[in-house]
N, C-alpha and C positions, 0 to 999 in steps of 0.2 A: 577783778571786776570793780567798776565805779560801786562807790556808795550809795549814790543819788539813783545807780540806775538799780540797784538791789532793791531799794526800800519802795521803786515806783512801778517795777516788775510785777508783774502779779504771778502766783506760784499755782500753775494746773493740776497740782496733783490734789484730789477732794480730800478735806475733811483736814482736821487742824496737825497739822505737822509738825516737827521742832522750828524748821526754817518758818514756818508761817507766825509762830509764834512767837518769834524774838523779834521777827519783822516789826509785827504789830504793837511790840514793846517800846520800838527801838523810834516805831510811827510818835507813838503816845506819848514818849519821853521828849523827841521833838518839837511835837505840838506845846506841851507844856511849858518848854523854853521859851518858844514864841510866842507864845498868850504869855508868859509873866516880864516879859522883856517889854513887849507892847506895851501894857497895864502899867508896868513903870514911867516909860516913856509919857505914854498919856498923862499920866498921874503928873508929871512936871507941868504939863499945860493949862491954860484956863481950865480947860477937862476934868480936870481931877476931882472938883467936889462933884463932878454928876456921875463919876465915875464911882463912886462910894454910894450910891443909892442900888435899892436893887432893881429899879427901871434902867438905870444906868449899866449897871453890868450886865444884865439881861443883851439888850441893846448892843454893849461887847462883846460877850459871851456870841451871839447870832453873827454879829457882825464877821467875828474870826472863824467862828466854822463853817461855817455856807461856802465859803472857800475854799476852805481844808479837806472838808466832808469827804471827795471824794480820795484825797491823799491820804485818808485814815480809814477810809474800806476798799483799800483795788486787791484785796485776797479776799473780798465778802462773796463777791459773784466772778464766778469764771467768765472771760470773753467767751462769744461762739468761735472767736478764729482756734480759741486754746482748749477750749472745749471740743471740738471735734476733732482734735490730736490725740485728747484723752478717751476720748469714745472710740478711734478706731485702734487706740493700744490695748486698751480693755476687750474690746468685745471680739479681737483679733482681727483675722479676713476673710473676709466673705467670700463665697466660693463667684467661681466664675458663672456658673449657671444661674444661679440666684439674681446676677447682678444684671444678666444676661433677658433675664425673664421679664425682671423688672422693666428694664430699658423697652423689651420689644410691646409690651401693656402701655407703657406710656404714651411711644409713637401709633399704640395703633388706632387710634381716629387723630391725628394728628392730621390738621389741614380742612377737618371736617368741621362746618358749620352745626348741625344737629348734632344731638347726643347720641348716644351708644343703642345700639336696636336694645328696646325690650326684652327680659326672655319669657314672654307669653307668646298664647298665639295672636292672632290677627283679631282686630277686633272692629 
């Protein structure tokens, strides 16, 4: 498997796993490259002494993660597409009748402008 596409992957299984975990290592140890690769490079430029204030690295600091942000949390929140893979391995399958009940409740005022009769009587 690609590397890029491992560490962009997001992992549906809840709750913190070994793979989510070195993931998220493997994220942080990244980001930290690139933040101090940057911060070097800048640092050669006229940049450099604002870059030593700490409105300056603030400023940096924002600049590089509003970016990253979301490449440093796609294991925080499961997709719904990955999410409802995990719900229906979990909760197993639903019977047919159940699905079957649902469905016919759904359609039945369907096409119908007013709501549903009342269950009182006449009033």
């Amino acid at each position: 498997m690609n590397l890029w596409r491992w560490l962009t992957t997001p992992d549906p299984e809840p709750g913190f796993t070994t793979g989510k975990l070195l993931k998220l290592a493997a994220r942080v140890a990244l980001f930290a490259l690139v933040a101090t690769l940057v911060s070097s490079l800048l640092s050669l430029t006229p940049l450099g002494p604002y870059l030593n204030t700490w409105w300056g690295s603030l400023l940096f600091v924002l600049a590089l993660y509003l970016p990253l942000a979301r490449f440093l949390n796609v294991d925080t929140f499961v997709p719904r597409r990955l999410q409802a893979r995990v719900d229906a391995r979990t909760s197993g399958q639903t019977s047919k009748a159940t699905r079957t009940q649902r469905r016919k409740e759904r359609h039945r005022y369907a096409g119908v402008r007013k709501s549903a009769p009342r269950s009182g009587g006449r009033r």
